[in-house]
Every structure is written in C-alpha cells, then in structure tokens.
SEZA-14426 format. One record per residue (C-alpha): residue number from 0; x, y, z. Coordinates in steps of 0.05 Angstrom, whole numbers. Layout:
% residues N
{NUM,{X,Y,Z}}
...
***
This chain:
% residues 549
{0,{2059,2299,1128}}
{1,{2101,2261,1174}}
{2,{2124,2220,1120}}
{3,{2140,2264,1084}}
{4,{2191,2297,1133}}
{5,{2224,2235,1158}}
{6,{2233,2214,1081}}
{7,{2261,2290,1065}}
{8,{2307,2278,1134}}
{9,{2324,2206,1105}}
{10,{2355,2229,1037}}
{11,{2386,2284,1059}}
{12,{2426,2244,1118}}
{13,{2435,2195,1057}}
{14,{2466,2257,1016}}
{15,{2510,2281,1068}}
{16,{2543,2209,1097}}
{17,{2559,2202,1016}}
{18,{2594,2262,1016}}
{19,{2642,2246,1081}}
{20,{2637,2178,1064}}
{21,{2652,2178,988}}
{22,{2674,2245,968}}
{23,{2705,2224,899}}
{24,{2649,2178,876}}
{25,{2686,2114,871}}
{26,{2659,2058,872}}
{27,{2643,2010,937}}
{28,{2625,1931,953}}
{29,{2559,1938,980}}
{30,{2532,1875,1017}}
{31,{2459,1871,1002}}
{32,{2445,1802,1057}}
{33,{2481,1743,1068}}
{34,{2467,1662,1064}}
{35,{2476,1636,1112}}
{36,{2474,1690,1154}}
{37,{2516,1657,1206}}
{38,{2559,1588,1226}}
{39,{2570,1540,1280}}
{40,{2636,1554,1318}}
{41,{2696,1507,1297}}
{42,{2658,1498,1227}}
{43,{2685,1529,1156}}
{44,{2622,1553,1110}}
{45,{2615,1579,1049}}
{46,{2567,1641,1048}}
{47,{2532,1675,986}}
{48,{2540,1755,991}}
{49,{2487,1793,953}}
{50,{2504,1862,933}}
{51,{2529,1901,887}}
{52,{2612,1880,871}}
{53,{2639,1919,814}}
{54,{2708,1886,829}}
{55,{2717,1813,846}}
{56,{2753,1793,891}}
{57,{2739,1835,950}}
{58,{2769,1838,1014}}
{59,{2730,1832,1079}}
{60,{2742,1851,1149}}
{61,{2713,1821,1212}}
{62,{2695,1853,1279}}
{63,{2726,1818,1341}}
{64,{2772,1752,1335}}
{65,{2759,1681,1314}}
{66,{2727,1697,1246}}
{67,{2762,1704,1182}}
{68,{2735,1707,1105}}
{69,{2768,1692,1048}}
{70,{2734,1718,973}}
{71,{2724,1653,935}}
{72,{2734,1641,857}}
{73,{2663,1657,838}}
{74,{2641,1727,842}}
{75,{2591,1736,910}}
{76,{2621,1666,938}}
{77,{2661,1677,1017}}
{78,{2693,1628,1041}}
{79,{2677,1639,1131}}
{80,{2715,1609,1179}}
{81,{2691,1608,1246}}
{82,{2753,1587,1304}}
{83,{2731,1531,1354}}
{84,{2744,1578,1412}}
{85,{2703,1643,1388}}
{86,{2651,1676,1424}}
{87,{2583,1657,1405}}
{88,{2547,1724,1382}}
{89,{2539,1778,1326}}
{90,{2596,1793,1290}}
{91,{2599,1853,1233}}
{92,{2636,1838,1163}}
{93,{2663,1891,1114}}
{94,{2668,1884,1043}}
{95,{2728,1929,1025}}
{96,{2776,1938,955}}
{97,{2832,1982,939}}
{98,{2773,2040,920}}
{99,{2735,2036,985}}
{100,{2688,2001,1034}}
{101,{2626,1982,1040}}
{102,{2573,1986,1103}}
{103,{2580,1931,1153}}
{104,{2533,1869,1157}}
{105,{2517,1823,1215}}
{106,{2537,1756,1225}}
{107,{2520,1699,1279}}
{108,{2561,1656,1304}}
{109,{2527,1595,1344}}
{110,{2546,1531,1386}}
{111,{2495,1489,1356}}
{112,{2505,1445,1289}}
{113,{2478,1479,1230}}
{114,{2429,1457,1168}}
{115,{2406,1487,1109}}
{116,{2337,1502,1090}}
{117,{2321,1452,1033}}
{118,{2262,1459,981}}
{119,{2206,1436,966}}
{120,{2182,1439,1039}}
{121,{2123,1490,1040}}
{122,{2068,1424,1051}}
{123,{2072,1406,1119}}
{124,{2050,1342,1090}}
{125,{2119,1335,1073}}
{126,{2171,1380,1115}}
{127,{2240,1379,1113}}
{128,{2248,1316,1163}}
{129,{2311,1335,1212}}
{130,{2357,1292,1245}}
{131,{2365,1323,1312}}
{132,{2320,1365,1351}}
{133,{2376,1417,1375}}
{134,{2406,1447,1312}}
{135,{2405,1510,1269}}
{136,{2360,1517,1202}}
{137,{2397,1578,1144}}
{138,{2334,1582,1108}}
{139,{2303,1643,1053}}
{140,{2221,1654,1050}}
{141,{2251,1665,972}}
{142,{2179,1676,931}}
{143,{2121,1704,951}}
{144,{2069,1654,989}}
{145,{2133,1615,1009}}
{146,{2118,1573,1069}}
{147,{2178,1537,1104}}
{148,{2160,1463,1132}}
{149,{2216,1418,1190}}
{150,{2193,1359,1220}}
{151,{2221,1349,1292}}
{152,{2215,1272,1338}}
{153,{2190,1289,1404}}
{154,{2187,1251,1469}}
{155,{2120,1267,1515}}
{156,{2140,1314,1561}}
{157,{2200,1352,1517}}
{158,{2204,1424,1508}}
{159,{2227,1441,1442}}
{160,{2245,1515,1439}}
{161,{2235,1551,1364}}
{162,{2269,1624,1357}}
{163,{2266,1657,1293}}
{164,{2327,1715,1281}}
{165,{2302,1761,1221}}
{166,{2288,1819,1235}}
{167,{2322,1843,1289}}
{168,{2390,1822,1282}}
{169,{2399,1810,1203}}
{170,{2345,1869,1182}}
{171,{2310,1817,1134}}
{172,{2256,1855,1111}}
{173,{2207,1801,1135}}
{174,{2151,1803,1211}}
{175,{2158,1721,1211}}
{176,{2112,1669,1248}}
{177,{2118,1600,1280}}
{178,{2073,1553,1286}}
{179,{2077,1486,1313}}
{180,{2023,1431,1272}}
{181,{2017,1361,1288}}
{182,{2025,1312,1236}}
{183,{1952,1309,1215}}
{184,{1959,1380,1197}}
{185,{1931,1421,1269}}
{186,{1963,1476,1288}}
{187,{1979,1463,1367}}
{188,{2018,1533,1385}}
{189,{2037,1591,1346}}
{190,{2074,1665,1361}}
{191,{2096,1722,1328}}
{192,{2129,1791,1355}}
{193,{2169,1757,1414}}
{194,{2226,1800,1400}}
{195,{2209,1859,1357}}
{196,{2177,1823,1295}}
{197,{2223,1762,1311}}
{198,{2172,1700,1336}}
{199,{2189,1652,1390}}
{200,{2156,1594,1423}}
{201,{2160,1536,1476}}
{202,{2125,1482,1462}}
{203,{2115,1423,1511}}
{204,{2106,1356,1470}}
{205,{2035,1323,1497}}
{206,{2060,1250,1468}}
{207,{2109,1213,1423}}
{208,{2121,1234,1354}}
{209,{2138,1277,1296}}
{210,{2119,1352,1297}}
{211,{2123,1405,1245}}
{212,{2151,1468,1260}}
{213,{2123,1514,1209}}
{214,{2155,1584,1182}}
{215,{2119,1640,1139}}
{216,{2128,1718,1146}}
{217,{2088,1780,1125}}
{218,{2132,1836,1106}}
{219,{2160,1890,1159}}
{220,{2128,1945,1130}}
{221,{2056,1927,1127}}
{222,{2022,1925,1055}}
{223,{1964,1918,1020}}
{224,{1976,1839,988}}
{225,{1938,1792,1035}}
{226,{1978,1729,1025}}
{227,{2048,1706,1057}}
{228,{2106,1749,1032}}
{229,{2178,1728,1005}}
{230,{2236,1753,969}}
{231,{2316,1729,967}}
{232,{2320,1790,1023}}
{233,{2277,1744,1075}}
{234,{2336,1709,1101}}
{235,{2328,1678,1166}}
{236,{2357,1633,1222}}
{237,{2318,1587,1257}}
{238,{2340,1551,1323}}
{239,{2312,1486,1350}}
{240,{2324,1457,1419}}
{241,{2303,1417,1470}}
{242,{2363,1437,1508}}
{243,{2375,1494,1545}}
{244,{2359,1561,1511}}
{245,{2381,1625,1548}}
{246,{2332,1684,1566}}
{247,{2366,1733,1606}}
{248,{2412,1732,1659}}
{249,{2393,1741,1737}}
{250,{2411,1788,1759}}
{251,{2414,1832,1705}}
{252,{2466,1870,1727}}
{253,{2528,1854,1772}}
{254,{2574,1905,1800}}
{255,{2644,1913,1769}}
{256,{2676,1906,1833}}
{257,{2644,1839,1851}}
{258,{2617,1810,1783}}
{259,{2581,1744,1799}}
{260,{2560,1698,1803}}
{261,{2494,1694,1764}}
{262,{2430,1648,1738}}
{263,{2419,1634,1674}}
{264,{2338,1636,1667}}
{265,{2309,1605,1603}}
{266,{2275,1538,1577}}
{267,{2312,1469,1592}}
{268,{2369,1507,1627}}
{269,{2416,1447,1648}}
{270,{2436,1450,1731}}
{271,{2503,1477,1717}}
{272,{2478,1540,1693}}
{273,{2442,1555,1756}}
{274,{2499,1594,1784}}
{275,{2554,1609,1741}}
{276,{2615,1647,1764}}
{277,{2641,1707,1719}}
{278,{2697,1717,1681}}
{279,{2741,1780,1692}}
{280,{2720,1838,1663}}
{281,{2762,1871,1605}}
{282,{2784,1937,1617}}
{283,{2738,1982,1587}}
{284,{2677,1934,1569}}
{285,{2600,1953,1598}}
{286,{2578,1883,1597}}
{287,{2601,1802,1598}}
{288,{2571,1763,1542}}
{289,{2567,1693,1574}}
{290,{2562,1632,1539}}
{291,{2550,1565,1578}}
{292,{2560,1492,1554}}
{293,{2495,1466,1549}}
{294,{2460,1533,1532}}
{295,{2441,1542,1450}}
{296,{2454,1615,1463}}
{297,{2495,1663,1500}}
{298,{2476,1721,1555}}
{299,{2494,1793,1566}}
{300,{2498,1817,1630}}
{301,{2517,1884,1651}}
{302,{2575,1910,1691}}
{303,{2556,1977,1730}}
{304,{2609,2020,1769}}
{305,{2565,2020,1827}}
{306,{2535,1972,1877}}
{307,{2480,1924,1839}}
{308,{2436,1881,1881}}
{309,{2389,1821,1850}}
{310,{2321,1806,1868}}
{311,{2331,1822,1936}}
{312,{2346,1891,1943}}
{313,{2380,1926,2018}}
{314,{2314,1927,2062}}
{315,{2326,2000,2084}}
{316,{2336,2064,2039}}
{317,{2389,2054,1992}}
{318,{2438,2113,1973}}
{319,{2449,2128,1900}}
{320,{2485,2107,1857}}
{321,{2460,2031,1848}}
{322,{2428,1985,1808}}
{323,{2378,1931,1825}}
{324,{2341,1863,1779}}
{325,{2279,1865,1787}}
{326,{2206,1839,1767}}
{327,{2126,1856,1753}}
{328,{2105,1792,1790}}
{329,{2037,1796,1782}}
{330,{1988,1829,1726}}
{331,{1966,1898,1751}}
{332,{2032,1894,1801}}
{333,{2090,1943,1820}}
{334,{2156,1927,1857}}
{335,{2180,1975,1903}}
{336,{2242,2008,1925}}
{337,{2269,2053,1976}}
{338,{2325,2102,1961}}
{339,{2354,2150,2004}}
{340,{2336,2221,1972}}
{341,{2381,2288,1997}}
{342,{2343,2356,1989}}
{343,{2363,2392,1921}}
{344,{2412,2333,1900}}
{345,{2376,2314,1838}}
{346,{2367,2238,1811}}
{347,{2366,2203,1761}}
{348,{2321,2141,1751}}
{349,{2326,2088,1688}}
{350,{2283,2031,1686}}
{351,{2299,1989,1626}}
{352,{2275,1921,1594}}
{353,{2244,1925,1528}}
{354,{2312,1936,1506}}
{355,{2341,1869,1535}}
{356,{2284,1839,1497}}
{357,{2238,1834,1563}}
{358,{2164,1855,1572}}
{359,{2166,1908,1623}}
{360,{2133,1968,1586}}
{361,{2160,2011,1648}}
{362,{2124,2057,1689}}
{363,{2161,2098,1739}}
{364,{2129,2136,1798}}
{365,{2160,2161,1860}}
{366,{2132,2175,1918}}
{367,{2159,2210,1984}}
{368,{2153,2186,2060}}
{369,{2084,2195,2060}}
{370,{2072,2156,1995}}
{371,{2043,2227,1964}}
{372,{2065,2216,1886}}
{373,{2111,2269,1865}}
{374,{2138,2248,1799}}
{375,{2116,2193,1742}}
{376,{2136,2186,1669}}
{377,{2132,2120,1621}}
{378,{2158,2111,1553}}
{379,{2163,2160,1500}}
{380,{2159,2111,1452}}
{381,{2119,2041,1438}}
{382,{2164,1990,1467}}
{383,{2217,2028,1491}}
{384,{2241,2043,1567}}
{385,{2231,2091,1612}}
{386,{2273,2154,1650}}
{387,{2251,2204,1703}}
{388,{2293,2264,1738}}
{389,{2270,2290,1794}}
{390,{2299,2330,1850}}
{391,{2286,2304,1930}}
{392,{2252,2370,1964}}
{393,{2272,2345,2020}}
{394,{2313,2289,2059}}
{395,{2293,2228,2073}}
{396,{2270,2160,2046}}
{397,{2230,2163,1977}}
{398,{2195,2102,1949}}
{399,{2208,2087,1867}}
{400,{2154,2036,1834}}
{401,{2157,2006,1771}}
{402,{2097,1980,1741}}
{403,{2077,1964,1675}}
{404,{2039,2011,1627}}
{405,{1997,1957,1607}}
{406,{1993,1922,1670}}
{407,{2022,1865,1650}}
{408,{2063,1818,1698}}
{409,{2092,1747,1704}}
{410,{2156,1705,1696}}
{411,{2199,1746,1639}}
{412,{2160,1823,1662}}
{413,{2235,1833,1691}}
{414,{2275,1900,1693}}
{415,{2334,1932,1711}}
{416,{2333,1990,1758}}
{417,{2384,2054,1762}}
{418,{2387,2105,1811}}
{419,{2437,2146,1796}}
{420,{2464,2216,1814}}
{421,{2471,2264,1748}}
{422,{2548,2268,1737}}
{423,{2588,2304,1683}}
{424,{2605,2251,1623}}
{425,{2609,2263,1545}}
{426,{2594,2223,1490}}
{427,{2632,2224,1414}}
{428,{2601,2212,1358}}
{429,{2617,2219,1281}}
{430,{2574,2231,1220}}
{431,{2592,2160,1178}}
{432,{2638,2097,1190}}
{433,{2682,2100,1126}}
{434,{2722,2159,1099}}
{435,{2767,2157,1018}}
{436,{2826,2200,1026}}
{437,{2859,2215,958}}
{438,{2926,2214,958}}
{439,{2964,2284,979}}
{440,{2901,2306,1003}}
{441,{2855,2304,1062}}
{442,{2793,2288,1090}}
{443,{2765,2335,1151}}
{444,{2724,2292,1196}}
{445,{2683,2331,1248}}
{446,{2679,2301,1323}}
{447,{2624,2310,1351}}
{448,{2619,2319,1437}}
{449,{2552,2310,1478}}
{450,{2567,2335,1535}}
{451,{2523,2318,1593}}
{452,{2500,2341,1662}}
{453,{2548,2407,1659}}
{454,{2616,2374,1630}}
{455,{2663,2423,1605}}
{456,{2733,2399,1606}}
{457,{2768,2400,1534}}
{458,{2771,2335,1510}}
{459,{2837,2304,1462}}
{460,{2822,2269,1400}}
{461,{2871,2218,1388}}
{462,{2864,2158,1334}}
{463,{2880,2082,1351}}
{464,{2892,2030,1297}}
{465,{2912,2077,1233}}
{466,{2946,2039,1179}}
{467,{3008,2055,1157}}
{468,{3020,2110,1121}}
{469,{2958,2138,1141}}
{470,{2956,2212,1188}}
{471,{2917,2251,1238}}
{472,{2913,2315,1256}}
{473,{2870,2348,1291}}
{474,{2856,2420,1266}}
{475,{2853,2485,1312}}
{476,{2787,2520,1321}}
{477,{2775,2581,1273}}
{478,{2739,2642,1288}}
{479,{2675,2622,1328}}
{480,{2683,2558,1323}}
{481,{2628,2504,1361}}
{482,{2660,2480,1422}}
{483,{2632,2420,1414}}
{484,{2655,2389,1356}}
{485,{2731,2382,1347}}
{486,{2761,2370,1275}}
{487,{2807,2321,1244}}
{488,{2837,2305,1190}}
{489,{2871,2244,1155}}
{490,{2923,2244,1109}}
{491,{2960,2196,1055}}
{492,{3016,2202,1001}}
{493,{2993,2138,969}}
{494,{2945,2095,948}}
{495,{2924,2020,961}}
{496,{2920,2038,1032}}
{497,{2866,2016,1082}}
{498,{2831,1988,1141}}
{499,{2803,2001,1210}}
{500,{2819,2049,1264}}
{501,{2781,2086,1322}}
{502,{2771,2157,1343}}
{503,{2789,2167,1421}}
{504,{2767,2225,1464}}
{505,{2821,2229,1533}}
{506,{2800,2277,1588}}
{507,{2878,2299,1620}}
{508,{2884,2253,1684}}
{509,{2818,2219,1681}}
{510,{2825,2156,1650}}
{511,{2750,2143,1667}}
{512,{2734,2185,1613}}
{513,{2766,2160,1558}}
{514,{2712,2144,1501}}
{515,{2705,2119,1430}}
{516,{2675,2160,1379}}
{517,{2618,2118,1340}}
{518,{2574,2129,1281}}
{519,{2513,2099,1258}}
{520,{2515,2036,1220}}
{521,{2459,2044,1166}}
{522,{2402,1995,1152}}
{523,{2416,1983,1234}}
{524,{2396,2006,1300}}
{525,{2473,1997,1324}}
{526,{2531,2042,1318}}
{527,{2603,2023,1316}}
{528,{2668,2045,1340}}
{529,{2700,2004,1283}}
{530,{2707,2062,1228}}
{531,{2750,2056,1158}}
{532,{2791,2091,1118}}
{533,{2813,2080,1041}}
{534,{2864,2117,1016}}
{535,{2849,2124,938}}
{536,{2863,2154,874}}
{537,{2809,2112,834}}
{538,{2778,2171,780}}
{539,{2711,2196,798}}
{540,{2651,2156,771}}
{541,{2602,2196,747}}
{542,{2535,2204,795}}
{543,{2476,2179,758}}
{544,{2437,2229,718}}
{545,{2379,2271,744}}
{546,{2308,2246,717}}
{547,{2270,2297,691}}
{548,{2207,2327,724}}
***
C-alpha cells in the first residue's frame, strides 16, 4: 500500500513540475549520465552525454566558475574544460536549446590525474595495471556480471585509500563494492555502504608488491537476479591514493566571526594540513569548502553566526546560541554538555552527522541539575540526524548527551552540536527549476514562504540574473489569497531568449534575511537556487498517446 501511494505522489509531482516546467510541450535536452563523470582541474576532456537530444548542438550551462562546455561535432560528444584555478567539488551542467532546458546533472572536478577504465579487466588475473598509485579511475560496470579489475605497486607499510562515488553524488543506479585481492587471487579487505551505498576502504600494505583493487555493484534497488549487476547507467569514479585523503574537518564548525583555523582528519593527511588557516568568508555563504595541496579531496566546514567551540567545549554552562564538534569516543559512550537553560525560553537542539557522511546515528537526551531525564528523541529516519525542542522549567544548568542509537563509538562517531534559541526565519521555495515563456505571454510562478518560529513580516520577491529581455512582476493577492505564497510572473516579446536567474525574498531593513528561493533538482536529493527560463515559440509537440486499459 505504501507503494502504491508514494508511486501515485511520484507521478503526480511528475505531472505538475511538467506543467510549470513545460507548459507548451516542447521539446528538452535531457542528460541521461555522463562519461566521465568528472575531470582533473587544469585538464580539457571530452565527455559522452547520454540522453535524449532531439537537436544537436546543444548549449550547456555550468554552476559556479572555472568550467566551461563546448557541444562537439558528433551528436552526445562535450567538449569540458576544467580552469587550473577551480575549486575542486561538484559542479551541475545544463543542457539547454532555443526550445528549453533540461534538468541539471552533477559533475566532479578533482586535483588528482585522471584514467579511464579500460576493458577487458574483469579477471583479476589480469587487471588493468596503473601507473601511479594516486590517480582517478572514469570507469562503467556496462553489462551485467561486469567486474572491474586495477592493479596498484605497494610499499610495506603504505596506505592506499579506495573511494568509490556512484551513488551518492552521480545517482548511478548501482550499491558498489571494493575489495582489495592479492595477486594470487585472496581477497585481503573489502567494504561496501561507507557513504550511503558508496564503498570505501584503507588498506595498509603488509609487504612489497602489486595489489588488485577490485570493483563490482549490485543494483540500488534490490532485485531478485543473484549475480553482479551492470548497465551503461553504472557510471562510477574511483579514487586511489596513498596520499592524503580528507574525512572531515575538525572542528566541524567555526564561527563566522573567527573562522579558523582547522584540522584536516583523514588517511595519509600530510603535516601541513594539521592546522590550516581559513579563507574569508563570502558574503552570504553557510560553509568554506577547503581544498589543501596534498589532500585528493576537499572539506566543508561550516560557518555558524554564533560562537562554535571544537572538541573542547567552555567547562561551565554555556548560553545558547552555539555550536560545538564533538565525538562518541567509545562504543556504548555519550559526550556531555552543559548549557545554560532560562525557565520558559524554549531550545532548540540539532545533533547532526550522518549527513556529513559520519557514523553518529544521534541520540539526544537532556537532563536537568539533578541528572533526572526530561526530554530524548533520535532519528526519524534510518541514517538520518536528530532534533529535540524542549522548554527549561526552570533556570539553571541542564546537561545534553549525545549517544549513539546503536551504541556505536570510535575515531569517525563525530558530530556537530547546536543549541540554539527558536528565532523567526523563512524559507522560499518553488515548485520546478526551469520555466518556457511564449512570447507575449506569461508564465505565473508561485513562491512559496515557510515561515518559522512565528515570522510574519511580508517578504519582497525580487529576481537576480534575468536575461535580457526577459520580465518580472510580481502579482497582487486576489480575494483570499494564501499569505504564504507570493506570485510572479515572467514575461518576453521574443524568442531565442534564455538562461539563469534567481528568485530573492528581502525582509525591509534586515539584510539578514535575505534568501534564495530553491526547487528540487529531480533524480537528486539537492535543490538549487540556479533556476531557468526559455523564452519560446517552438509549436506544441503532441503528448504521447494514452494506452488503452
């Protein structure tokens, strides 16, 4: 029964982001996966798009700056080129035409040198034999009961790092699995589901020599077929190291006011990295992404508008608002805070770490000055991370521990902790991230507020980055209209015009408040700011027939 009502919920989100998205039926680019999914920095690459491209060329947007693609001669071919001095990390492309745009797709951009997967290699008799043990593998599990086979030279006493990116960041349909065999064929370490259904693995040479890093997959959604799964969708990329590989930053979290410096923690992390300063934050941002010379892969850390301690939090009660790193040291464990609590001032508590791709299944209690528990909650989903509200009934010191549902603990069982006091804030959101405008016409686009912890101020919709020739105006409330949800609408005189532009809610004299509308990317758990209009007067293609019942 369940299902059944997410599937019914499914197509009829489908049928309604169509109809804002696409209202005339014309026909879109639609990038199905790319290969290779992502480049070395400073490198040019050409990249095979799979999709659906009625019209050839295409155009294609890029998030951010320092990558640019060009449409090559054959139809599906992109031509990616990746500037020396751009920021290691996901970036999203666009297919787009004179007709309209098509969803966004991810791609990586990495500081290490980059091969591709070559067949035959399934025997790991004989692998694909690598030249360097630090370098990036593009590689497809392309037919079922593929198996993917690199041979890596080890010294006794190296750590060669494997990290497989599938799943979670391209949305290849694939729950992958390394293994590391010797070369006699026995299979020394393996792991699967380090992040999500993405594997990862350390593995400490025991002596000189050559060995195989081996890569199959199973698909996402579990089936019935009992062998090793693989289709052109199974794209992957696979990163080998013996150098330093990132794992999170310590602390997680740095106050805007005073952002650094911080540890990189990880495998093989060179000396430099122990304490690297900051660079200024951009007006704006949430978080740093930090990428160190030496590391294979960059960092996030956070940037909170309060105070935010590391491991060693203030030793008396802390007031709220703040936000503190901290760890499950030992299985069974909790670490303990003390916040200062006022009667009937309620709070706020956020414990998070699945989410930055750590193990800490959190469990929150709180307990007052006698250590009598008076509030507890854990996730609400598997894998996810943990809130509780409660209000202080009186005031004085209260104790917050954060434990693991499972009762896990050890090096990466890390979190970060908020205590924060409830205050008025909105969030915008729309229903799809590409509107067609025809030509003398327009397209009503409804903004939609959250409004949290009692907000009520209006709120001014204003758009950033229209392209020329392109209008907004924002539409006056009729009759009982909801007061959350304010409505646009954009406007052309002619065609052949298009590109990307945000949706920004002001609050009069509080700059603070200013935020970005964002919608959904589909096929993703991410949603963009980056939305897209086409201005068109391509005629209607006829939707495909109804099958009988």
């Amino acid at each position: 029964m369940m299902k059944c009502i997410r599937l019914f919920f499914c197509v009829g989100l489908c049928v309604l982001c169509d109809s804002v998205v696409n209202p005339s039926f014309a026909a879109q680019p639609a990038i199905t996966y790319l290969y290779p999914a992502g480049a070395q920095r400073g490198t040019a690459t050409e990249v095979t798009a799979a999709g659906t491209f009625e019209k050839w060329p295409v155009k294609v947007w890029a998030s951010g700056t320092g990558v640019t693609v060009e449409p090559g001669k054959d139809k599906g071919k992109l031509s990616v080129r990746v500037a020396a001095d751009a920021a290691p990390g996901v970036y999203w492309l666009r297919p787009h035409t004179d007709d309209g745009a098509g969803g966004l797709r991810p791609f990586v951009v990495g500081v290490l040198p980059e091969v591709a997967e070559k067949e035959p290699n399934d025997d790991p008799a004989k692998p694909q034999i690598l030249d360097s043990s630090s370098v990036v593998v593009n590689g497809q599990l392309a037919k079922t009961g593929d198996v993917d086979c690199f041979a890596v030279s080890l010294k006794k006493g190296q750590t060669l790092v494997a990290s497989l990116e599938a799943n979670r960041t391209l949305r290849s349909p694939m729950d992958g699995v390394l293994q590391v065999v010797s070369a006699d064929g026995f299979v020394l370490t393996r792991n699967n589901d380090f992040h999500g259904l993405d594997p990862q693995l350390a593995f400490t040479a025991p002596k000189d020599g050559r060995y195989i890093v081996r890569v199959f997959a199973f698909p996402a959604s579990p089936d019935a077929s009992i062998h090793f799964a693989g289709a052109e969708t199974y794209v992957y990329r696979l990163t080998l190291t013996t150098g330093g590989f990132a794992d999170h930053p310590l602390p997680l979290a740095v106050s805007r006011a005073d952002p650094g410096p911080v540890e990189v923690v990880g495998w093989n992390i060179p000396d430099a990295a122990r304490k690297v300063p900051l660079p200024a934050p951009v007006v704006g941002d949430d978080s740093l992404q930090l990428s160190v010379p030496g590391v294979a892969n960059p960092v996030r850390v956070r940037l909170e508008p309060h105070p935010a301690w590391g491991v060693v939090p203030p030793p008396k009660p802390a007031p709220p608002p703040f936000s503190v790193t901290g760890g499950v040291e030992k299985p069974g464990g909790a670490a303990e805070y003390l916040v200062a609590g006022r009667k009937g001032v309620p709070l706020t508590v956020q414990v998070e770490s699945r989410s930055l791709g750590l193990f800490v299944n959190p469990v929150v209690r709180v307990l007052d000055a006698g250590q009598k528990p008076i509030a507890r909650s854990e996730p609400a989903k598997l894998h996810g991370d943990t809130t509780l509200s409660f209000i202080p009934p009186a005031d004085g010191p209260y104790t917050v521990a954060v434990g693991d549902l499972y009762g896990g603990g050890g090096a990466r069982f890390v979190f970060l902790l908020r205590v924060l006091t409830p205050e008025p804030d909105y969030d915008l959101s729309v229903a799809a991230d590409r509107f067609t405008v025809p030509p003398g016409k327009s397209v009503d686009i409804p903004v939609k507020i959250a409004r949290r912890d009692g907000f009520a101020l209006p709120v001014e919709i204003t758009a950033e980055g229209l392209p020329e020739g392109v209008k907004l105006e924002v539409k006056p409330p009729a009759g009982k209209a909801d007061p959350n949800t304010v409505t646009v609408a954009l406007t052309a005189d002619k065609p052949g015009i298009s590109g990307a532009f945000r949706l920004v809610g002001r609050v009069k004299d509080q700059p603070r408040l200013t935020r970005s509308a964002r919608a959904a990317v589909p096929d993703f758990e991410e949603a963009t700011a980056d939305l897209w209009v086409t201005v068109s007067d391509a005629p209607a293609a006829q939707p495909p027939p109804k099958k009988k019942k």
